[in-house]
Kinemage of the C-alpha trace (Angstrom):
@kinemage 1
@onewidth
@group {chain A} dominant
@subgroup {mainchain}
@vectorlist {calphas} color= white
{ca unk a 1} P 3.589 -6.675 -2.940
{ca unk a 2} L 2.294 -5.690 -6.585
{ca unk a 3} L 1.488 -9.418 -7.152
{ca unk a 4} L -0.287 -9.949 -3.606
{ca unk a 5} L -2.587 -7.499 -4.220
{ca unk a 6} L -3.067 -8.623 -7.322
{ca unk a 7} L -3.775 -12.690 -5.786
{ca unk a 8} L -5.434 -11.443 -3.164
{ca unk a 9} L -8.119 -9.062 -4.313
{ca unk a 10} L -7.655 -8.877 -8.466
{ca unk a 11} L -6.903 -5.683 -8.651
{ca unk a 12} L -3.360 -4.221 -10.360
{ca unk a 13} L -1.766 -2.000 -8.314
{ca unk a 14} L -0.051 1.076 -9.734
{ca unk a 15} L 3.596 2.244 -8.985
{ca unk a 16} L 4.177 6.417 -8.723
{ca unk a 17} L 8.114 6.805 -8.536
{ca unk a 18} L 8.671 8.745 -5.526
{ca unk a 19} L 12.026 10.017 -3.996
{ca unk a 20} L 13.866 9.870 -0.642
{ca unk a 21} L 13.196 6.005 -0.271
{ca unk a 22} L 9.341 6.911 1.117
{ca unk a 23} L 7.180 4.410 0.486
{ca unk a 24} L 3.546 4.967 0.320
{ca unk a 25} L 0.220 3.497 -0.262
{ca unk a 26} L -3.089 5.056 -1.318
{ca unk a 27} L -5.963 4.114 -1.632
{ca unk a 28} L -8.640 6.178 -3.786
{ca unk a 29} L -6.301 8.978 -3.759
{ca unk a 30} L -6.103 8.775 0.415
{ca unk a 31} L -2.884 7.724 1.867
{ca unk a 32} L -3.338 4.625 4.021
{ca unk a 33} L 0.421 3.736 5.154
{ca unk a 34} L 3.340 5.814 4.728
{ca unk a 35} L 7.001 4.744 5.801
{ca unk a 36} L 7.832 8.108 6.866
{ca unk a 37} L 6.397 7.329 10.931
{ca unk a 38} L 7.325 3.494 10.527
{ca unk a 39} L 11.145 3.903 8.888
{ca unk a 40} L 10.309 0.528 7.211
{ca unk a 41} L 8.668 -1.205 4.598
{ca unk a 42} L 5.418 -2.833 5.412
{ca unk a 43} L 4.456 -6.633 5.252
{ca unk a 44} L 1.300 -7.803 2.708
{ca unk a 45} L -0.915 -8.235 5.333
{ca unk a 46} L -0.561 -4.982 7.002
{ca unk a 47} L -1.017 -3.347 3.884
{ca unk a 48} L -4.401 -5.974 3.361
{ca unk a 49} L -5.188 -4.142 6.565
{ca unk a 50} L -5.611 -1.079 5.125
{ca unk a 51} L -7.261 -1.725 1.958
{ca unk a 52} L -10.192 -3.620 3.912
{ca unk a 53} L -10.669 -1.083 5.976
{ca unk a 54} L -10.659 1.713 2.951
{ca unk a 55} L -13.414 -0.606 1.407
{ca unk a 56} L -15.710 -0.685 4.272
């Protein structure tokens, strides 16, 4: 996903470890997906979803 976002929109996306196999994604500090309502990992473009709607 790292690399997509990278492609994508140029930007580098940073990894913070977590624990308990949650997955999240922030965007300017704001959570924008979390696995712990979905129980699953998300696909790129959901997660493109979010960051084009955090940059609008």
């Amino acid at each position: 996903m790292q690399a997509a976002i990278k492609q994508k929109y140029g930007i580098t996306a940073g990894l913070k470890e977590g624990f308990g196999g949650i997955f999240e994604v922030a965007i300017d500090g704001k959570t924008v997906y979390s696995n712990k309502t979905t129980y699953r990992f998300p696909t790129d473009q959901e997660i493109f979803e979010k960051i084009d709607a955090a940059r609008k």
